[in-house]
N, CA and C of each residue as an Amber inpcrd file, in Angstrom:
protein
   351
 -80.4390000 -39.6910000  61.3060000 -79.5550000 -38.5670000  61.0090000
 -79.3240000 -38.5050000  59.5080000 -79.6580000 -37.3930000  58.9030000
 -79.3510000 -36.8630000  57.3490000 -77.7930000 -36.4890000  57.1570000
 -77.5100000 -37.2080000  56.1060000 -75.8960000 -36.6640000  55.9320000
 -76.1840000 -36.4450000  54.5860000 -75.4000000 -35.4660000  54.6200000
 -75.4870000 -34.6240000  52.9690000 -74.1660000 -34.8560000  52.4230000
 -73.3780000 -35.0630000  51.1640000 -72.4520000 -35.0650000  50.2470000
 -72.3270000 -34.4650000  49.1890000 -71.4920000 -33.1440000  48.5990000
 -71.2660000 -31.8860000  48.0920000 -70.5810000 -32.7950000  46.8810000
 -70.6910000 -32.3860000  45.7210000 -69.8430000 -32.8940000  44.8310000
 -69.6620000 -31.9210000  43.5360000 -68.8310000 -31.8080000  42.9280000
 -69.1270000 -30.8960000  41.9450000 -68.0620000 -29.6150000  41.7600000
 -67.5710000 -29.2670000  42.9270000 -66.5500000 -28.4220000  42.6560000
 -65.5100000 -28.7860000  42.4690000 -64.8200000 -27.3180000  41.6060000
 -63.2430000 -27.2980000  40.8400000 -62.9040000 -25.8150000  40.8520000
 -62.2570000 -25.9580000  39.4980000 -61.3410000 -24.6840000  38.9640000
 -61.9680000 -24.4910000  38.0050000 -62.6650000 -22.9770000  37.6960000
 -63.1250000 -22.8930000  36.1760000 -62.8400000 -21.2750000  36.2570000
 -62.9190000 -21.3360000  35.2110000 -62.3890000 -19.5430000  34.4460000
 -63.7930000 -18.8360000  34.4220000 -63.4720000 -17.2590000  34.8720000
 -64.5230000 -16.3770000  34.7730000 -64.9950000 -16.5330000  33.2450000
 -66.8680000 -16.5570000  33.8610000 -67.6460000 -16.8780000  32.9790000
 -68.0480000 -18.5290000  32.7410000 -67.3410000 -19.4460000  33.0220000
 -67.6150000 -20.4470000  33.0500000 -69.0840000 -21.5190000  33.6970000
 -68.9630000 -22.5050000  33.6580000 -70.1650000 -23.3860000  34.5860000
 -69.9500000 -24.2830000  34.8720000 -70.5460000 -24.1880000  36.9090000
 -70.3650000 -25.6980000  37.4780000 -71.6340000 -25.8920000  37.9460000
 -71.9100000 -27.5470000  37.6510000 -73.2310000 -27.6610000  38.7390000
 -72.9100000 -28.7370000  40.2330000 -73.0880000 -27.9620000  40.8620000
 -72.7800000 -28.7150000  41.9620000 -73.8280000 -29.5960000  42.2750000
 -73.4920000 -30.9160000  42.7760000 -74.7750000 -31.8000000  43.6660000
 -74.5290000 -31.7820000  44.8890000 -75.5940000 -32.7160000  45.3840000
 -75.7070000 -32.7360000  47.2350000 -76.4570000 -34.2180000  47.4590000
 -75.9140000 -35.1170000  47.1760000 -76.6200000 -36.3700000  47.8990000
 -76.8570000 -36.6110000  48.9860000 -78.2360000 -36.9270000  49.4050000
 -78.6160000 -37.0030000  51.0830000 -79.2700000 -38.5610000  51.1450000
 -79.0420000 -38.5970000  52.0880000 -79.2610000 -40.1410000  52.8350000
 -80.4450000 -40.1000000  53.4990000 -81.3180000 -41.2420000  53.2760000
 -82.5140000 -41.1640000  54.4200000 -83.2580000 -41.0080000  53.7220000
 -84.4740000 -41.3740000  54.3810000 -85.8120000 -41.7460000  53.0260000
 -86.8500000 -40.5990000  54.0220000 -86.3070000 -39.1530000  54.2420000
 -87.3740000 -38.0910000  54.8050000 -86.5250000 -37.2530000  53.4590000
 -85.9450000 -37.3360000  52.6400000 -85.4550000 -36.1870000  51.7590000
 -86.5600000 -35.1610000  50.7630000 -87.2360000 -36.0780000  50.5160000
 -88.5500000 -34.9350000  50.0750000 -89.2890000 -34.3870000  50.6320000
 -89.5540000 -34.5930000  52.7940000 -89.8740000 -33.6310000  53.0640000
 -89.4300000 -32.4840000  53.4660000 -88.5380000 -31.9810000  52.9780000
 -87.6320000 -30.4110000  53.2200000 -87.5230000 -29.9950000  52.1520000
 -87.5380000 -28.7010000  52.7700000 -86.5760000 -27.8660000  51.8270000
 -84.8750000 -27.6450000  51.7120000 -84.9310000 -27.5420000  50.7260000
 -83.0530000 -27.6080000  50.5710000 -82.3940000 -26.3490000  49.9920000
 -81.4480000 -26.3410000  50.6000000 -80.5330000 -25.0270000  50.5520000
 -79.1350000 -25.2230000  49.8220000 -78.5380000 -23.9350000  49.6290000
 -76.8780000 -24.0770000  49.6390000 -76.7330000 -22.7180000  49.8760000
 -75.2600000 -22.7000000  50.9620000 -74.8240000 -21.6730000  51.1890000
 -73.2730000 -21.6760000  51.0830000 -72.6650000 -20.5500000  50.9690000
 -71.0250000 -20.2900000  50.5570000 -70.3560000 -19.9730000  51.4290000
 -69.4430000 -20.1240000  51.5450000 -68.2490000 -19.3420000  53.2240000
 -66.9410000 -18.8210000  51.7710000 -66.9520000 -17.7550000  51.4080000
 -65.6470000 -17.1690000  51.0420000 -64.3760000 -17.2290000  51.8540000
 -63.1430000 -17.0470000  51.6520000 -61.9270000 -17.0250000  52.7360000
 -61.8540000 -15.6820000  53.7810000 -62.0230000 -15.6410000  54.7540000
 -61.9650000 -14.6320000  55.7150000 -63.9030000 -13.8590000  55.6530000
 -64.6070000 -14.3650000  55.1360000 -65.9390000 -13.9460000  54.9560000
 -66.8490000 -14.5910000  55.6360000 -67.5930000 -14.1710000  56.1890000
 -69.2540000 -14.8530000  57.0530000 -69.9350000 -15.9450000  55.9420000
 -70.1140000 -16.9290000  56.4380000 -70.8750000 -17.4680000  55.2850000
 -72.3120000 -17.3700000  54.7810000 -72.7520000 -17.2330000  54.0080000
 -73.9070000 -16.4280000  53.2560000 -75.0690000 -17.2610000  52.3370000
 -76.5160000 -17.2180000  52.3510000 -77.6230000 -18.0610000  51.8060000
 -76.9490000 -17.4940000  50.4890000 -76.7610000 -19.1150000  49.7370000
 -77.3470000 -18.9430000  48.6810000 -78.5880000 -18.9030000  47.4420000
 -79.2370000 -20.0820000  47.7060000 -80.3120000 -20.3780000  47.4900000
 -81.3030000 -21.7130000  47.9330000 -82.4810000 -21.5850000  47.6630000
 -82.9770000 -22.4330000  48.1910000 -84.2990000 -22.8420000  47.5560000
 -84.6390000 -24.2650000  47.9140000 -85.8390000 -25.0550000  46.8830000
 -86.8320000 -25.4310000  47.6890000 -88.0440000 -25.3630000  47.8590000
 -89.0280000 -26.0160000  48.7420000 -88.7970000 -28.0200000  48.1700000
 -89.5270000 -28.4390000  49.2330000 -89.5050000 -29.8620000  49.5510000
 -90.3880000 -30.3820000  48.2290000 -91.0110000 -29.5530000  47.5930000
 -91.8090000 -30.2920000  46.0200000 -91.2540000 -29.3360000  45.3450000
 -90.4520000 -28.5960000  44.9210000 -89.6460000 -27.8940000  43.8690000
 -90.2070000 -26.4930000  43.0300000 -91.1840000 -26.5440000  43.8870000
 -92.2290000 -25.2990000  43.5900000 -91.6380000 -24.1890000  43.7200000
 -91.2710000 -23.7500000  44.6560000 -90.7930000 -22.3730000  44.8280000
 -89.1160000 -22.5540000  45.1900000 -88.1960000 -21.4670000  44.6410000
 -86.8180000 -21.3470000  44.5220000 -86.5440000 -19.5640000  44.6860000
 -85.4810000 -19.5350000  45.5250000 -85.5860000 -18.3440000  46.0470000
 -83.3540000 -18.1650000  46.1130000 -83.1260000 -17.1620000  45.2740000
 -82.2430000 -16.4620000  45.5310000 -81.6120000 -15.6980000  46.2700000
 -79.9510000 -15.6300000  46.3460000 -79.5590000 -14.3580000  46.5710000
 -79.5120000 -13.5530000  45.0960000 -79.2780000 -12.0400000  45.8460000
 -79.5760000 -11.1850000  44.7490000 -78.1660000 -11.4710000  43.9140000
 -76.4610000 -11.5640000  44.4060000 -75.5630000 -11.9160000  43.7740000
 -75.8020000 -13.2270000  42.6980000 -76.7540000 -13.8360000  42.9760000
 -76.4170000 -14.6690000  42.1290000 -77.8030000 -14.9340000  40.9630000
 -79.0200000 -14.3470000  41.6310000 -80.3880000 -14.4170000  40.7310000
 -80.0870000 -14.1940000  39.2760000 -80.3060000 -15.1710000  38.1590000
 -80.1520000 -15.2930000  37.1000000 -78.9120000 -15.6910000  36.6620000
 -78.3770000 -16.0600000  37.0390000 -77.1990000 -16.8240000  36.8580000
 -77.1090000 -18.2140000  37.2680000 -77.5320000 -18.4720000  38.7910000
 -77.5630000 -20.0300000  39.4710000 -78.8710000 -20.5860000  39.3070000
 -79.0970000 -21.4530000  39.4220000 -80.5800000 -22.3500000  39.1030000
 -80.2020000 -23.5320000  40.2420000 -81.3240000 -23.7290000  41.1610000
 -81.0820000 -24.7640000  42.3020000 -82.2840000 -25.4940000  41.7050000
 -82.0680000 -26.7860000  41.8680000 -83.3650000 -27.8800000  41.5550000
 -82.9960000 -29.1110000  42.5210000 -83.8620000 -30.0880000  42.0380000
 -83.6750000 -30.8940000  43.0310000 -84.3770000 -32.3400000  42.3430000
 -84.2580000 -34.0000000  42.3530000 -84.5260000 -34.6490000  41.8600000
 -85.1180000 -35.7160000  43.2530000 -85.8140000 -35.7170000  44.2830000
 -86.2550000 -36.3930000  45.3330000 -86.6330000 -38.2410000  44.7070000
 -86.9900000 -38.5590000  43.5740000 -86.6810000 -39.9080000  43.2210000
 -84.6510000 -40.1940000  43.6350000 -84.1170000 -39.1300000  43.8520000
 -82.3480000 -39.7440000  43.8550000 -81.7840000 -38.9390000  44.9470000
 -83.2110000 -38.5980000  45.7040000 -82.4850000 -37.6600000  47.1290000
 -81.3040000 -36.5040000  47.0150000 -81.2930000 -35.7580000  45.7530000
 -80.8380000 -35.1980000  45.0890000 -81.1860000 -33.7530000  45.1510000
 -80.2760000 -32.4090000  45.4190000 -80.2650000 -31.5240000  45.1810000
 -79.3210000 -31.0720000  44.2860000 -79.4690000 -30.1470000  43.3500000
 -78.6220000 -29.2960000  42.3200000 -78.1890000 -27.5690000  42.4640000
 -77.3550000 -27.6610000  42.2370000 -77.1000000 -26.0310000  42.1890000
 -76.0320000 -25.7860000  40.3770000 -76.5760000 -25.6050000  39.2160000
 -76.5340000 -24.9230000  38.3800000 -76.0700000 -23.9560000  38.5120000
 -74.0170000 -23.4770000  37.7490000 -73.8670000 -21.9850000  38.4650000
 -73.3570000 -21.7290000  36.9070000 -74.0280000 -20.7390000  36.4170000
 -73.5160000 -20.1140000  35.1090000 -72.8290000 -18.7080000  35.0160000
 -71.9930000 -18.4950000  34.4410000 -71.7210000 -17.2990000  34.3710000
 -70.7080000 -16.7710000  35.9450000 -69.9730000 -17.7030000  36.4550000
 -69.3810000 -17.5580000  37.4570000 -68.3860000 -16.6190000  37.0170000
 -68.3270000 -15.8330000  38.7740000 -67.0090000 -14.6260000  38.6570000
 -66.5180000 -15.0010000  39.8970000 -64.9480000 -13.9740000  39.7590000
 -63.9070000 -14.3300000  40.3270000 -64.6920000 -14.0760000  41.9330000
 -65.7800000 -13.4160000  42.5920000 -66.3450000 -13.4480000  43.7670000
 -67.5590000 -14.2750000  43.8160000 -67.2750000 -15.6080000  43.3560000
 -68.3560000 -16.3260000  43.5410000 -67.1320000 -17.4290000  44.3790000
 -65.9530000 -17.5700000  43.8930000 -65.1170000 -18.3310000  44.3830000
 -65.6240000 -18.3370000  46.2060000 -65.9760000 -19.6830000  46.4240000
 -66.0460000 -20.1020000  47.9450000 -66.3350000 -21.8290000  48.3090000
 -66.2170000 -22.0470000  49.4420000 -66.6380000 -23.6880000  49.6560000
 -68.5420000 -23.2250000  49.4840000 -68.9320000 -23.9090000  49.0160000
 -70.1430000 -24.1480000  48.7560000 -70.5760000 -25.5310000  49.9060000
 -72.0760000 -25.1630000  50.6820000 -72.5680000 -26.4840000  51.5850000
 -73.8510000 -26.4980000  51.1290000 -74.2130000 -27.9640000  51.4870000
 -75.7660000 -28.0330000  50.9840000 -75.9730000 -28.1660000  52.8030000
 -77.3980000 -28.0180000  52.7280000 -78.0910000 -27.7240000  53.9560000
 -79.8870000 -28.0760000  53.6860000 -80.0600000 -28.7310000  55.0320000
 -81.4720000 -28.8460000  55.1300000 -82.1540000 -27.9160000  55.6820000
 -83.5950000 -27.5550000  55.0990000 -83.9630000 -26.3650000  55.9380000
 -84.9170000 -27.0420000  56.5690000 -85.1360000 -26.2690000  57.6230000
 -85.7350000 -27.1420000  58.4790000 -87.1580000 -25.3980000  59.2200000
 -88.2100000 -25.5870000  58.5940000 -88.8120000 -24.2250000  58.9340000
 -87.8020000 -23.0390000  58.8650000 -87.2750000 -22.0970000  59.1620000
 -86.4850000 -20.6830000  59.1440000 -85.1080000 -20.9360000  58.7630000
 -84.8870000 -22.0500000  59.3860000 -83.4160000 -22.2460000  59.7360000
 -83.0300000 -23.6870000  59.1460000 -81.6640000 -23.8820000  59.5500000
 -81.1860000 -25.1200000  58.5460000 -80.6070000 -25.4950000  59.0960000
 -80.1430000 -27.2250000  58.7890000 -79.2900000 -28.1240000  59.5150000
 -78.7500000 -29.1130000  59.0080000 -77.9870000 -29.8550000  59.6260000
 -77.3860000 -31.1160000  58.7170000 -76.2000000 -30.7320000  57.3020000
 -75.7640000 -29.7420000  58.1230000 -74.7430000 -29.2420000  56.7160000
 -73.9340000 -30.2560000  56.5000000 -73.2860000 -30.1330000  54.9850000
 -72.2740000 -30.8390000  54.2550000 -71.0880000 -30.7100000  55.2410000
 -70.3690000 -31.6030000  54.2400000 -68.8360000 -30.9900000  54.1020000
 -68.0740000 -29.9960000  53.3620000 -68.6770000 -30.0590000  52.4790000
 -68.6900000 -28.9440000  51.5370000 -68.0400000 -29.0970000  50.4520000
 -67.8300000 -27.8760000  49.1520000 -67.2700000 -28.7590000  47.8270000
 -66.7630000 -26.9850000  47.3840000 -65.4310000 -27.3830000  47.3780000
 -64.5980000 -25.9370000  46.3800000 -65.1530000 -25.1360000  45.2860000
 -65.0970000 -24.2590000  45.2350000 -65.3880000 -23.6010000  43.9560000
 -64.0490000 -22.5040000  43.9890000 -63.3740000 -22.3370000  42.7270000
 -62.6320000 -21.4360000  42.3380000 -62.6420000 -20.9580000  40.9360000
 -63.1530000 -19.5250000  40.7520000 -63.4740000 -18.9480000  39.9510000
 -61.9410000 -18.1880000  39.7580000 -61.4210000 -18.3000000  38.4140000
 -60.1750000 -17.3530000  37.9390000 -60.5890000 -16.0920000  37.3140000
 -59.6750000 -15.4820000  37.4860000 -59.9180000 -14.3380000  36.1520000
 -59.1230000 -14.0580000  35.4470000
């Protein structure tokens, strides 16, 4: 069983930058792909982005394309999410997630983000 750990969120002022991590356990972490997705308060929770299992391809939402950068360091079982230029509707719990073909599993616990304005 993969357990994932969110780290990285706070409080930062519109316009600001957080990079969130995701430490995963288990020595299958480089074969997936890895995700993060957001749950806003009273909102569906929503893909944010995502990295193939060798770091090749990275794929956005459109809210956030050019602004967030997801990477990933598989020597430290390590995923990143890079968020620049945050606004007051980026504010949400942020989860890392394994993808697993279409779909994903093994979510976090998740890690705050609060964007002011």
């Amino acid at each position: 069983q993969v357990q994932l750990v969110e780290s990285g969120g706070g409080l930062v002022q519109a316009g600001g930058s957080l990079r969130l991590s995701c430490a995963a356990s288990g020595r299958t972490f480089s074969n997936y792909a890895m995700g993060w997705f957001r749950q806003a308060p009273g909102k569906e929770r929503e893909f944010v982005a995502r990295i193939s299992y060798n770091a090749i391809s990275t794929y956005y939402a459109e809210s956030v394309k050019g602004r967030f950068t997801i990477s990933r360091d598989n020597a430290k079982n390590t995923v990143y999410l890079q968020m620049n230029g945050l606004k007051p509707e980026d504010t949400a719990v942020y989860y890392c997630v394994r993808g697993v073909g279409s779909t994903y599993d093994n979510w976090g616990q998740g890690t705050q983000v609060t964007v002011s304005s």
